[in-house]
C-alpha positions, 0 to 999 in steps of 0.5 A: 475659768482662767484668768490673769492678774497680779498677786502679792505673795503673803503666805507659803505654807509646806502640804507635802514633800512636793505641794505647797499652798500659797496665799497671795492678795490679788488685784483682781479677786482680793485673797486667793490660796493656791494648792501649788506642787513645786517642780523638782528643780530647786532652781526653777523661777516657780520655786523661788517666787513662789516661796520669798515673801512680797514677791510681785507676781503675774498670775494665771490662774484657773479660778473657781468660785466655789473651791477654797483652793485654786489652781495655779496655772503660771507665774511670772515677776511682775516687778522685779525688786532690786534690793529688797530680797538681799538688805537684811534690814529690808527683808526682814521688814518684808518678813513682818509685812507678810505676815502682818498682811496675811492676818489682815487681809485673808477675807478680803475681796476685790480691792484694787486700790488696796493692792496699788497701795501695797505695791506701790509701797514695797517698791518705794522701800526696794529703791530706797537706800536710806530713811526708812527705819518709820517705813512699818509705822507709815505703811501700818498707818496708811494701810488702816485708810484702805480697810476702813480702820483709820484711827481718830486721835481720841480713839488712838490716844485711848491705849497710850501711856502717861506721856505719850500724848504727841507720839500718835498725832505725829506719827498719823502726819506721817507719810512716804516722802516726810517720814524721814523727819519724823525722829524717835528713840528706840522705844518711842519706835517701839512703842508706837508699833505696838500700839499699832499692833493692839489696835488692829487686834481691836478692829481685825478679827482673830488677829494673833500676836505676830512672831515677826514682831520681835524680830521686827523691834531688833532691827528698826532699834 
């Protein structure tokens, strides 16, 4: 049955020298995987897209319920980012989101507010130009509301450290427009992702250590 919707790229995974299965978190039917066989041009849009972390796409598919890979019919951005793919800070928040996502999302149904969320969220970050070094904590946090995961302080309060108390109460306060006025040190920041990152191995099943955190923890220091 073809279909169009809107997808979120989240995973790209090589199958062959020429097909690729993608994995996106569509607005119309949750996560969907696509056998994809790239064209030969490196240059092509499908290309490009089709491998960059985030991208928002418009999708056309030929969508059967019963197969665990559908076809992929046509794509087009659907919003083009305008700093997002080329500031090294952003990207590699991208890098970690995709991957975060991807762990989180992969038996998720439909969940159109969930996919206004994510969307809505990477293009607030793609036109930011500054304040947005808590972007992972905020987005990490408003994101467990969608998956029926939010945290109550008792509970968040249970993995903390001997004085660490105030940390998880300020940063549940923490939204896009006033996440800037909520100031931490290097490992305050650090802490509180890990924090965030045990607590939904707690409540996501099979959701592995992330190698982007890493990566992650260097740039937001």
């Amino acid at each position: 049955m073809l279909e169009k919707t809107r997808g979120i790229v989240l995973h790209t995974l090589r199958y062959t020298d020429s097909k690729v299965i993608v994995t996106m978190f569509t607005e119309a039917r949750g996560a969907v995987s696509f056998m994809v066989r790239l064209p030969r041009t490196r240059r092509s849009v499908m290309q490009h897209v089709l491998l960059s972390p985030m991208s928002l796409l418009e999708v056309n598919m030929d969508y059967n319920e019963s197969a665990q890979l559908q076809r992929l019919v046509d794509v087009r951005v659907d919003e083009p980012y305008q700093s997002l793919p080329y500031h090294p800070m952003k990207q590699t928040i991208a890098l970690f989101l995709s991957e975060f996502l991807y762990y989180c999302l992969r038996e998720e149904q439909t969940n159109p507010e969930l996919y206004a969320y994510l969307e809505s969220s990477l293009l607030w970050l793609d036109n930011r130009s500054e304040g947005f070094a808590n972007f992972p904590l905020t987005f990490l946090i408003r994101l467990s509301r969608f998956l029926g995961i939010w945290p109550d302080t008792e509970e968040a309060q249970g993995v903390l450290r001997q004085g660490e108390d105030t940390l998880v109460p300020l940063m549940l306060r923490m939204d896009f427009p006033t996440m800037h006025l909520f100031r931490f040190t290097r490992e305050q920041r650090q802490r509180l992702m890990q924090v965030l990152n045990d607590y939904y191995r707690l409540h996501v099943p099979h959701f592995p250590e992330l190698k982007s955190m890493a990566i992650l923890r260097d740039v937001l220091s």
